[in-house]
C-alpha positions as CSV (number, residue, x, y, z in Angstrom):
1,X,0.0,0.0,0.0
2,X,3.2,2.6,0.3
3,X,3.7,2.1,-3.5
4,X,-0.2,2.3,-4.5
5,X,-0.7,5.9,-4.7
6,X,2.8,6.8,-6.2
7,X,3.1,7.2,-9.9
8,X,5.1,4.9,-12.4
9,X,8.1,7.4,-12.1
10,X,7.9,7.7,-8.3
11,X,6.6,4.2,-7.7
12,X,10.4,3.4,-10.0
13,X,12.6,5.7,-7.8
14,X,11.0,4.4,-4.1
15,X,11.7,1.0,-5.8
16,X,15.9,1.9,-6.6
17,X,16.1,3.9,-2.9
18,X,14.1,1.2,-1.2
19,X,15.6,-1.6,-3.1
20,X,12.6,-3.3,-3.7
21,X,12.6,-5.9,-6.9
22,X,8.8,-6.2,-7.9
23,X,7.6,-4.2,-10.7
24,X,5.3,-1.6,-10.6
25,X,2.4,-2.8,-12.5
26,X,0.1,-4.7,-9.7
27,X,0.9,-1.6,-7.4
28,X,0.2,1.2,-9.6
29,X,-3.0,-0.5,-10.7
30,X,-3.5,-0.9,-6.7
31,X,-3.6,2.8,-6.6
32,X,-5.6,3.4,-9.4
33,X,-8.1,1.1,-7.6
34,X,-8.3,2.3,-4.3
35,X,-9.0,6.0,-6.0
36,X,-12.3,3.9,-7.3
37,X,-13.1,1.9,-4.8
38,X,-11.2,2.8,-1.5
39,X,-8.2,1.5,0.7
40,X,-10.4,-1.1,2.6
41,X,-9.2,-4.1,3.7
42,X,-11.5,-5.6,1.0
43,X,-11.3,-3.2,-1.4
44,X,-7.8,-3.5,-0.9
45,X,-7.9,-7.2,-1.6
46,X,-10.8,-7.5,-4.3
47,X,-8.6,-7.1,-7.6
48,X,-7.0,-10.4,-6.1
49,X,-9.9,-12.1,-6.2
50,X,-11.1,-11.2,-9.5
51,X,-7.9,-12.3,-9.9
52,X,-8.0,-16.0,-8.5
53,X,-11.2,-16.1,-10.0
54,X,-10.4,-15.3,-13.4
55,X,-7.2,-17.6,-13.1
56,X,-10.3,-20.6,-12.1
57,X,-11.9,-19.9,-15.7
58,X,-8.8,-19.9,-17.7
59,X,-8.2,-22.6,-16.5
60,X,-10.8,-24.6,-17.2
61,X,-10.8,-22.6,-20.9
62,X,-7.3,-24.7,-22.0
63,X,-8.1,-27.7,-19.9
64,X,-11.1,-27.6,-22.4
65,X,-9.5,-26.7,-25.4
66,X,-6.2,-29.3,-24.8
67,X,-8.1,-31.9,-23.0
68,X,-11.9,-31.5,-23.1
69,X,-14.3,-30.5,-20.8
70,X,-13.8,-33.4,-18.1
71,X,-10.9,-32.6,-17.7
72,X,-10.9,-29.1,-18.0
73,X,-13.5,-29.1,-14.7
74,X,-11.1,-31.3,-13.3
75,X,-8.5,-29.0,-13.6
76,X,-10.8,-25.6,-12.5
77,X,-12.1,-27.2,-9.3
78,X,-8.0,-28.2,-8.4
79,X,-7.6,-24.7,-9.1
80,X,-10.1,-23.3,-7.1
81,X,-9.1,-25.2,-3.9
82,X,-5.6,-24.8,-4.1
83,X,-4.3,-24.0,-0.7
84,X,-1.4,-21.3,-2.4
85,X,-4.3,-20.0,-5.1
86,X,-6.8,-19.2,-2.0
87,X,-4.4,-17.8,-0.1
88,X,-2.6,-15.6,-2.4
89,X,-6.2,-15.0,-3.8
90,X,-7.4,-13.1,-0.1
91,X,-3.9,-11.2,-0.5
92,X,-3.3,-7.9,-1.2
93,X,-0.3,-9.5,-3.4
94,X,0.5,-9.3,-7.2
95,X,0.7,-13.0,-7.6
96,X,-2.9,-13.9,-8.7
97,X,-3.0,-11.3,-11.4
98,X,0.1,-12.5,-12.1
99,X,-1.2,-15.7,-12.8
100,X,-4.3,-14.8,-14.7
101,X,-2.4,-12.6,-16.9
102,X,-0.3,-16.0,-17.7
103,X,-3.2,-18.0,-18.0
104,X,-4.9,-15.6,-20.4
105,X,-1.6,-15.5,-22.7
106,X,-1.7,-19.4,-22.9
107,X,-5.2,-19.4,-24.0
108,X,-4.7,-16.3,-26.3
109,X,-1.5,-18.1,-28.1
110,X,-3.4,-21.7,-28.0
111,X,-6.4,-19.6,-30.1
112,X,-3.9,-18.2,-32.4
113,X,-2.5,-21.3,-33.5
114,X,-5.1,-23.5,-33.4
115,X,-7.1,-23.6,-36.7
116,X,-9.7,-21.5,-35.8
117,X,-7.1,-18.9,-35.1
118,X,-5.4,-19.3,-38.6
119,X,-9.7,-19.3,-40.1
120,X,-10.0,-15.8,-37.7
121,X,-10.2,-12.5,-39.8
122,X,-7.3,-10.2,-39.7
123,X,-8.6,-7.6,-37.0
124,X,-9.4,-10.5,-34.7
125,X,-6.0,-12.0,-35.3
126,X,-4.5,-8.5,-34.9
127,X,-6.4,-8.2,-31.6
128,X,-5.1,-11.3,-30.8
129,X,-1.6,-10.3,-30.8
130,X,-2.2,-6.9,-29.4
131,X,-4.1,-9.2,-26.3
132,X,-1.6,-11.9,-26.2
133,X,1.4,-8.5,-25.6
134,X,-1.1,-6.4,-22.9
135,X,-1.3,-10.1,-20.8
136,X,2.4,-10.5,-21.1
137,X,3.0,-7.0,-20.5
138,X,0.9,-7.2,-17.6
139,X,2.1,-10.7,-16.2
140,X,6.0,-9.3,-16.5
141,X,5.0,-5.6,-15.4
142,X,3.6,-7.9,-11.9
143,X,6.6,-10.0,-11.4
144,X,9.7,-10.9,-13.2
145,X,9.1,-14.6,-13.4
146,X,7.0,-14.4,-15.9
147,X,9.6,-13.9,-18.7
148,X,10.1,-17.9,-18.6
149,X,6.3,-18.2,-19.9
150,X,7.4,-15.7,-22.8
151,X,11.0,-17.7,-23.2
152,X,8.4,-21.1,-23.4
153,X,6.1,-19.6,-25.7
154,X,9.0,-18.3,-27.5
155,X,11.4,-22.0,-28.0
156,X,7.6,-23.2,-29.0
157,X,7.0,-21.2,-31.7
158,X,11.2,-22.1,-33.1
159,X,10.6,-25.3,-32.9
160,X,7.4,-25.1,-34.9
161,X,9.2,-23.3,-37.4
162,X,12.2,-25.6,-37.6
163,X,9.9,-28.8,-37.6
164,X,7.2,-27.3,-40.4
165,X,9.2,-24.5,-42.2
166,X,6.0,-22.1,-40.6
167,X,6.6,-19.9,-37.3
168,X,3.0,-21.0,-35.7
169,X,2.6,-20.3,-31.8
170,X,0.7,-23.2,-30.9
171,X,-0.6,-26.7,-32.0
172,X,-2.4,-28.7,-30.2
């Protein structure tokens, strides 16, 4: 809550004096919140979890699209009682949006290289792409781990391209 109200370039200069490591994105969005809403306790926590809860559908939206839909409500309802994902979930912490944001990358690069994907017009693959970068940006603007889901998605789509000649992001 010290870095919620501060901008980007005061939220990055506490960070350097302070020697804090997380990014600024979950706090500055924490601010921009709590101008909305308030700094109560659950105001405070609420964009967690939304959050958590977001992270439960995405989810079950690639469990669905990579397994089907047993599985898929398998894999929502392990999700949703997670003792970490609860937990972090109640949290004033950057990890659940962290995780959604992740979450909604995978699902955006499964849709753009599955074949509805390729079938998709070229304003929804465009807005695709430009989703695909905000949910990155977002997941790596929350916390710096989330570069290895970009490195993944990245060595994924090379060895597409080395295997069929074509730089696709996904395949089932």
């Amino acid at each position: 809550l010290f870095f919620a109200p501060l901008t980007l370039p005061e939220n990055a200069q506490a960070t350097t004096v302070l020697r804090d490591v997380s990014p600024p994105i979950y706090r500055y969005g924490l601010g921009r919140w709590g101008i909305v809403a308030g700094t109560s306790p659950f105001a405070t926590r609420f964009p967690s979890v939304a959050a958590g809860v977001l992270a439960v559908a995405l989810t079950w939206a690639i469990g669905r699209r990579l397994l089907g839909p047993r599985a898929a409500l398998a894999g929502a309802f392990l999700m949703a009682v997670a003792p970490m994902q609860v937990y972090y979930s109640q949290e004033a912490k950057g990890y659940p949006l962290e995780q959604a944001a992740l979450l909604a990358a995978t699902w955006l690069w499964l849709w753009l290289g599955s074949p509805r994907g390729a079938e998709a017009g070229r304003a929804q693959r465009i807005a695709g792409w430009i989703g695909y970068a905000a949910a990155l940006t977002t997941a790596l603007g929350t916390h710096y781990t989330a570069a290895f889901l970009a490195a993944t998605h990245g060595l994924w789509a090379l060895a597409a391209a080395l295997r069929t000649g074509t730089p696709r992001p996904a395949a089932r």
